[in-house]
C-alpha positions as CSV (number, residue, x, y, z in Angstrom):
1,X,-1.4,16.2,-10.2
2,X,0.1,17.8,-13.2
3,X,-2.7,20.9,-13.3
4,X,-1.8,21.2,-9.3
5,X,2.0,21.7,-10.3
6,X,1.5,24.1,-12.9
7,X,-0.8,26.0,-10.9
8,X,1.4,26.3,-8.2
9,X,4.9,27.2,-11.1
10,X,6.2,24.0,-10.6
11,X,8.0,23.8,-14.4
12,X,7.0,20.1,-15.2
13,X,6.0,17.9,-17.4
14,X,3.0,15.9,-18.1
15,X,5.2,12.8,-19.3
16,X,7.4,13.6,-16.0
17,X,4.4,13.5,-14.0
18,X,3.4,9.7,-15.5
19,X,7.0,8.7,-15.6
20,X,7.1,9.4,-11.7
21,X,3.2,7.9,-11.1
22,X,4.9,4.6,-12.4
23,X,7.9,4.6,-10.7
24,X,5.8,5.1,-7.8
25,X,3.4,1.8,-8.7
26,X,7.0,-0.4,-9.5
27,X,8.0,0.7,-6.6
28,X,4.9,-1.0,-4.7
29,X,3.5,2.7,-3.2
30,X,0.4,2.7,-5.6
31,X,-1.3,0.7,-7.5
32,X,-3.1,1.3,-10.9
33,X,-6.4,0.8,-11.5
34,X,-8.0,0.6,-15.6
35,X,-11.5,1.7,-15.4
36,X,-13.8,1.7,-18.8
37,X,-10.6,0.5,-20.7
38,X,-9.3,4.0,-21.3
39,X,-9.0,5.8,-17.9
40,X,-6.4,5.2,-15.4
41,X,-6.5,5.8,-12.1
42,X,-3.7,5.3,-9.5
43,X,-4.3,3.9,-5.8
44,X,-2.8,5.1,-2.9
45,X,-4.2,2.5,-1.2
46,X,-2.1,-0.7,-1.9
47,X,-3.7,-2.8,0.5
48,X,-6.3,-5.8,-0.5
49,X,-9.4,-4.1,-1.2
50,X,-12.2,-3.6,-4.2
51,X,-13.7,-0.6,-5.8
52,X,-16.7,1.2,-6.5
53,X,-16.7,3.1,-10.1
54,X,-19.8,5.3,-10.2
55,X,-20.2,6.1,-14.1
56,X,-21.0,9.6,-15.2
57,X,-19.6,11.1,-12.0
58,X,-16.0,9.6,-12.5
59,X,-15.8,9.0,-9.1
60,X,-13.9,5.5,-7.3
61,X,-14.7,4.4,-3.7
62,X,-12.4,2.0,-1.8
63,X,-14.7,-1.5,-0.4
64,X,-13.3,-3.4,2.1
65,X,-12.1,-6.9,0.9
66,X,-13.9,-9.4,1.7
67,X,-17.3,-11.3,0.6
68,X,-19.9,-8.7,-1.3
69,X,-23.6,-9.0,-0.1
70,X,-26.4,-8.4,-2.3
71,X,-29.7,-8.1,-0.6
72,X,-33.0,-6.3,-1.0
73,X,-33.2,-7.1,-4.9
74,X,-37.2,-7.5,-6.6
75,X,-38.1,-10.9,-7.6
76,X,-37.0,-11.0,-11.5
77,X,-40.5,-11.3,-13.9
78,X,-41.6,-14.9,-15.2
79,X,-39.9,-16.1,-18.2
């Protein structure tokens, strides 16, 4: 958000820009989400849902809420 307002002149802050991002979450129109301890990420999306955090990519995907279904795993090896 900050490199987009730079890049377009916008004259601002990064702490402005965080300041605003948690006014925004108090304010109940996002909702932060603390991924591998040190990144933060905020949610648009403020409804009940989970997430999907692929690692390496740095990329989070919305799930519906609701009960998670594993299927399709390999029998785990004796012992």
């Amino acid at each position: 958000l900050h490199e987009e307002a730079v890049a377009a002149g916008v004259p601002v802050s990064l702490a402005t820009v965080y300041n605003a991002l948690h006014q925004f979450t108090q304010a109940g129109l996002l909702r932060i989400l603390a991924v591998e301890g040190s990144k933060t990420y905020f949610d648009t999306n403020t409804s009940d849902h989970h997430h999907f955090y692929i690692e390496g990519e740095n990329r989070i995907f919305d799930i519906e809420s609701g009960p998670v279904t594993v299927s399709n795993l390999p029998e785990p090896p004796a012992g």
